[in-house]
VEXDREN-2710 file (C-alpha; in Angstrom, 1 decimal):
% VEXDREN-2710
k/r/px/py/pz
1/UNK/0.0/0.0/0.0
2/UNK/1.5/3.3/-0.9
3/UNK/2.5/5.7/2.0
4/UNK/0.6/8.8/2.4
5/UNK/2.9/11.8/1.6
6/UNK/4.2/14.0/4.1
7/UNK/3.4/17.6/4.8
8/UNK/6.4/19.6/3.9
9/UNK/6.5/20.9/7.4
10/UNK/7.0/17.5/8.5
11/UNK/10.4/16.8/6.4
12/UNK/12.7/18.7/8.3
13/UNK/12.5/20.2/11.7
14/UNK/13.2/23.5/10.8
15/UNK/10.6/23.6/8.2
16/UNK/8.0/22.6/11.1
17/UNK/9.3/25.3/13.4
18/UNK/8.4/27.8/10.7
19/UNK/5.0/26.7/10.0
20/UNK/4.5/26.8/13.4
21/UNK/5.8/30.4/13.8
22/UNK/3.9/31.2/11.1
23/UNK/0.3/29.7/12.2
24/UNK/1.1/31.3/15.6
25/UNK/1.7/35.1/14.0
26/UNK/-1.4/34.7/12.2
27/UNK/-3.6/33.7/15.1
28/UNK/-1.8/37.0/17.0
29/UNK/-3.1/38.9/14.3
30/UNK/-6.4/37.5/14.2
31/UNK/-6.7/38.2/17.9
32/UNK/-6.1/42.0/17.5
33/UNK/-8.5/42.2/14.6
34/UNK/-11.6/40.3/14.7
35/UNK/-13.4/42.7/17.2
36/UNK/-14.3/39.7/19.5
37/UNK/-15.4/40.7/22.6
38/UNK/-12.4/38.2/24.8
39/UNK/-13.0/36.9/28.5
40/UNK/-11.0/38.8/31.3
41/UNK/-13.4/39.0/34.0
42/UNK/-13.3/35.6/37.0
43/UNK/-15.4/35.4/40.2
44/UNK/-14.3/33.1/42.7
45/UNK/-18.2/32.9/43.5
46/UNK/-19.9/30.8/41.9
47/UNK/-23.1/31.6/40.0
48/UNK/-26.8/30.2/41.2
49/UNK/-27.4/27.8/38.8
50/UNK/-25.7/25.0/37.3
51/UNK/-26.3/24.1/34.1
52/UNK/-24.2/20.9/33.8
53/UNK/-21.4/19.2/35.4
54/UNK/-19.1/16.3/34.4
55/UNK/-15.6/14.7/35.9
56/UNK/-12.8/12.8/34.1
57/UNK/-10.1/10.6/35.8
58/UNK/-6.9/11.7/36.1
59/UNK/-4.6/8.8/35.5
60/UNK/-5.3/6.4/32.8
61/UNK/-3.4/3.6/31.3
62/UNK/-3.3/4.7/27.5
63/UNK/-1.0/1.8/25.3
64/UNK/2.5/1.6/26.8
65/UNK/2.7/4.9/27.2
66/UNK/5.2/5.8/30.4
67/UNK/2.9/6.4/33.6
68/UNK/5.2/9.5/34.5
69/UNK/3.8/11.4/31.9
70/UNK/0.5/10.8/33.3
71/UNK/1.4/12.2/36.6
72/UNK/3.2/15.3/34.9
73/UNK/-0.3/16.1/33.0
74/UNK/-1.8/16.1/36.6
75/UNK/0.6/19.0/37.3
76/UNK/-0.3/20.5/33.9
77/UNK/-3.7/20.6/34.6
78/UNK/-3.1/22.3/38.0
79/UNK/-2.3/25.4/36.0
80/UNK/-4.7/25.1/33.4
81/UNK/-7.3/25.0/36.0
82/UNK/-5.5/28.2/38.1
83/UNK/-6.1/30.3/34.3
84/UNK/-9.7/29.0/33.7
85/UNK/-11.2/28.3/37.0
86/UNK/-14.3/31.1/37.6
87/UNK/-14.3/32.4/34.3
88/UNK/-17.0/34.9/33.6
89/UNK/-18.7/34.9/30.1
90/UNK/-21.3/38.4/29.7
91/UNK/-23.7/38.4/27.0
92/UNK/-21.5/39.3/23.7
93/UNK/-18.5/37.6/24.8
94/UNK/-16.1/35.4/23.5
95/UNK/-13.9/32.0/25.8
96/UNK/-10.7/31.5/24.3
97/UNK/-8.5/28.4/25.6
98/UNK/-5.5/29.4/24.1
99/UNK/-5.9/33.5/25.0
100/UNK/-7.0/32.3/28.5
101/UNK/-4.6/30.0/29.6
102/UNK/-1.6/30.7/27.2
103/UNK/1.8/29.1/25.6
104/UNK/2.8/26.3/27.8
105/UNK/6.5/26.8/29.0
106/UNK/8.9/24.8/31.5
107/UNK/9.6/28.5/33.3
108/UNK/5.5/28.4/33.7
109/UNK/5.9/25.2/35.6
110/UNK/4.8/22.9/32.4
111/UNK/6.1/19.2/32.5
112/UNK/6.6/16.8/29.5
113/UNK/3.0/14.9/29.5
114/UNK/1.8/13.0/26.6
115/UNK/0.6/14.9/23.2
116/UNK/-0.7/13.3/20.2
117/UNK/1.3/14.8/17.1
118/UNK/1.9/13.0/13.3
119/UNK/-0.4/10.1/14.1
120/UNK/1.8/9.0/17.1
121/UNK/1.8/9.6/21.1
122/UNK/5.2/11.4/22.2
123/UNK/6.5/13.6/24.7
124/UNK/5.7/17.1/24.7
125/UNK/5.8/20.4/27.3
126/UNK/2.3/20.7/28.5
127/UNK/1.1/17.5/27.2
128/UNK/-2.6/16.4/28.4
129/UNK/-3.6/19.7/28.6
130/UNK/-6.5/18.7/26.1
131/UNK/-8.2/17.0/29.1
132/UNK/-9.6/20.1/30.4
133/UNK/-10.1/21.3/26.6
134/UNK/-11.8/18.2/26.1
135/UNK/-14.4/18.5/29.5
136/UNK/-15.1/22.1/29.0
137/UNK/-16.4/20.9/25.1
138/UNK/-18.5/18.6/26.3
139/UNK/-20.2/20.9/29.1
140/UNK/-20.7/23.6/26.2
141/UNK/-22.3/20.5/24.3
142/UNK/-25.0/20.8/27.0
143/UNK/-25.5/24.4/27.3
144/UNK/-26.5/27.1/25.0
145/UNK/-22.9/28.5/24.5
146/UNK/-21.8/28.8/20.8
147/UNK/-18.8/26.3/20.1
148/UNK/-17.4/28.7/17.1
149/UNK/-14.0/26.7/17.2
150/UNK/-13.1/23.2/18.1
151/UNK/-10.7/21.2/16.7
152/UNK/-10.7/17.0/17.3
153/UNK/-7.6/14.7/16.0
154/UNK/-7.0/13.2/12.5
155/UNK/-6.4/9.4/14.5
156/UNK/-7.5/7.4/17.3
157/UNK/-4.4/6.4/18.9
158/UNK/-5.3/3.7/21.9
159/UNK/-8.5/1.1/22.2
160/UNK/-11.3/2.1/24.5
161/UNK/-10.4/1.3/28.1
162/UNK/-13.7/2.4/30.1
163/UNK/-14.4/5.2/27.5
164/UNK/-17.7/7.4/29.1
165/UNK/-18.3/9.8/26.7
166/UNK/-18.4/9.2/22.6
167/UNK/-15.6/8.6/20.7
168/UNK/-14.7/12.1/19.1
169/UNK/-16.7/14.0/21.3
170/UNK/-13.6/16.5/22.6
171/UNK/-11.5/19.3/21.5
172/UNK/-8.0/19.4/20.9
173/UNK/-6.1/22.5/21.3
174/UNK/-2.0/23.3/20.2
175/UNK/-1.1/26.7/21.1
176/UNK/-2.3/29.0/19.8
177/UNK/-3.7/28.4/15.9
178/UNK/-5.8/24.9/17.6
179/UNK/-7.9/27.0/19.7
180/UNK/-10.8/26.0/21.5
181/UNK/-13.4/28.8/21.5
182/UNK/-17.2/29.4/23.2
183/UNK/-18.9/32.7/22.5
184/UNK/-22.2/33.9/24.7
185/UNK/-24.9/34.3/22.2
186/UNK/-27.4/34.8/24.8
187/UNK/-28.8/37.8/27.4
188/UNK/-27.4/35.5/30.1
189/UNK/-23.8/35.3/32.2
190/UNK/-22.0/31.7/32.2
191/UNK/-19.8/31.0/34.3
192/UNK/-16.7/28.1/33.8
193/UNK/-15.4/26.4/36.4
194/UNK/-12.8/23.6/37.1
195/UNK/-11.0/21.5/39.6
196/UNK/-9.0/18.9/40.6
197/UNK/-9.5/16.6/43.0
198/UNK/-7.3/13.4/44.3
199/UNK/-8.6/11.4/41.4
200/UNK/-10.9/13.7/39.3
201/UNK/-11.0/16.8/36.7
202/UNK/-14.3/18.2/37.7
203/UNK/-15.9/21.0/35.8
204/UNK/-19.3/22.7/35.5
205/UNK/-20.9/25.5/33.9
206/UNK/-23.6/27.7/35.6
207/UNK/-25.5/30.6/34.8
208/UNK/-26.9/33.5/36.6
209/UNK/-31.0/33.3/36.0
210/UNK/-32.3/29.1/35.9
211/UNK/-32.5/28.0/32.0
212/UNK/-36.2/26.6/31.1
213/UNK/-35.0/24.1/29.1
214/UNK/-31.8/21.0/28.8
215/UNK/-30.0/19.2/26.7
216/UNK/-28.8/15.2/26.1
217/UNK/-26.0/14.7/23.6
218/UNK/-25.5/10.9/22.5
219/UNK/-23.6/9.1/19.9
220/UNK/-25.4/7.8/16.4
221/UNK/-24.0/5.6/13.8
222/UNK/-20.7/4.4/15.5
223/UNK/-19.1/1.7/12.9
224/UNK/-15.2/0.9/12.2
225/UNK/-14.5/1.0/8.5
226/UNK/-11.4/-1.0/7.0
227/UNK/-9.7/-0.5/3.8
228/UNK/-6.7/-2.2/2.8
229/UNK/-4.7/-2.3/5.5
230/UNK/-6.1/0.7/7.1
231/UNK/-9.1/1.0/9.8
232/UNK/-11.2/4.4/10.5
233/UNK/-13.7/5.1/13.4
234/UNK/-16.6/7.1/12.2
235/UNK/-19.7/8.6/14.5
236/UNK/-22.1/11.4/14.7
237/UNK/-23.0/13.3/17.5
238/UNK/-26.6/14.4/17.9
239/UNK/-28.0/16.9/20.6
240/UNK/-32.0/17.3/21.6
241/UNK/-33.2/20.1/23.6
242/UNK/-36.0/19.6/26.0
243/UNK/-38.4/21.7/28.4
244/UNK/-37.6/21.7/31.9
245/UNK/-40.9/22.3/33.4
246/UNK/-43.0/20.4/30.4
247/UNK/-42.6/17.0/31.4
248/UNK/-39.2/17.0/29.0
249/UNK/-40.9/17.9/25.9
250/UNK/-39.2/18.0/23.0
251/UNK/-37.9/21.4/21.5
252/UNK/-35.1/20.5/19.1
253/UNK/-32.9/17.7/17.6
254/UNK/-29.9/18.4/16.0
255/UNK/-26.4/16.7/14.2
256/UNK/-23.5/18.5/16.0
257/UNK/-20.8/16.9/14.2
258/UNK/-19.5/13.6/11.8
259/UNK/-16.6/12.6/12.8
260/UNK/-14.2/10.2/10.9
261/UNK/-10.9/9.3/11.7
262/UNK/-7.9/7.1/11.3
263/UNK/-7.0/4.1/13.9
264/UNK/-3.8/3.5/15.0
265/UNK/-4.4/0.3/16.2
266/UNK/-6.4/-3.2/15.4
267/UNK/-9.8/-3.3/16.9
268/UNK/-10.7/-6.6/18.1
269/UNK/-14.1/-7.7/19.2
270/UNK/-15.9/-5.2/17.0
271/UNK/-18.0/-5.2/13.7
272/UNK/-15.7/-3.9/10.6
273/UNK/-17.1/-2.9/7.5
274/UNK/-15.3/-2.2/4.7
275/UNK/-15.0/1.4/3.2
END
């Protein structure tokens, strides 16, 4: 089976460096330009009403991937939370990850965790940051937020081991041009907030006045695909939006996403179809 070609920023380090640069120069641009109105504000109160919550655990056992880089994302994720933690979102305004929380640096404390980069797992400053990316996605998935960025990979890298949410249901984000961004379309105030606890990432969003409605996201149409040599995962994600106080009645059903990706690995005890 022929090779795929590779990107030209991925034939010689320098040449990678620069794209990089150059990705990152736009986004600064973009920043100073698009007259988006950008979080600044945090409360270390929280607001009345919670509109959903959701935990992830900390240390997981992903292929033979070193544990230590598991522990160093804990200590990643302690400073991600420190940036994001009682973030205030007014009517009009804009959540950017990558504004918010910034370019992950060993003088900032950042440790080498695990990042997924050119269809492989490797070592990286910061790596497992996409945890809390990846929780704050799926809290926006059940609020009225407007996810105008987000960003999932190209390949599934490790078999389920006690997956909760859908496959492909995160976000992704690589300082700063893989952003994850929420903007409040709405006459209400959000509030984001995360923690840690021994074993736990624990978010929640809440809102200032109670919402008269909720939503349930689920997964539609999971299948693995083969061809050749080659296996792909492919999904949708579907969201409904039901009354609060009308016995649950149904307001709206919508396709958030198709995903499609490559696998890295051989699923086993699975139905394969071939593309």
């Amino acid at each position: 089976m022929t090779k795929p070609k590779k990107l030209l920023s991925q034939r010689h380090p320098l040449l990678y460096f620069i794209s990089i640069w150059e990705k990152r120069v736009r986004r600064r641009i973009t920043w100073l330009i698009d007259k988006k109105k950008y979080t600044t504000h945090k409360s270390a109160k929280p607001l009345s009403f919670r509109v959903k919550k959701h935990q992830s655990k900390l240390l997981k056992k992903l292929g033979e991937s070193d544990m230590v880089l598991q522990y160093n994302k804990i200590e990643n994720l302690k400073l991600v939370v420190e940036q994001i933690n009682g973030t205030i979102m007014k009517p009009g305004e804009t959540f950017s990850f990558c504004k918010t929380v910034g370019l992950p640096t060993q003088k900032k404390g950042y440790k080498l965790g695990m990042e997924l980069s050119f269809g492989k797992a490797q070592e990286g400053i910061g790596g497992g940051i996409c945890q809390s990316s990846n929780l704050l996605h799926w809290l926006a998935l059940h609020s009225p937020l407007a996810i105008n960025e987000r960003h999932h990979h190209s390949f599934d890298p490790f078999p389920d081991d006690g997956r909760v949410l859908p496959f492909a249901s995160g976000a992704t984000v690589f300082y700063n041009y893989l952003d994850f961004q929420l903007t409040n379309n709405t006459e209400h105030t959000f509030q984001l907030n995360l923690w840690l606890t021994d074993k736990l990432l624990e978010g929640e969003i809440r809102v200032n006045e109670e919402l008269d409605f909720n939503y349930h996201v689920q997964e539609k149409n999971h299948t693995f695909l083969k061809k050749g040599n080659v296996y792909y995962r492919t999904n949708e994600i579907w969201r409904t939006k039901h009354a609060k106080f009308k016995a649950g009645k149904l307001l709206e059903e919508e396709k958030i996403y198709t995903n499609m990706c490559r696998v890295m690995y051989v699923p086993e005890n699975v139905d394969i179809s071939d593309l």
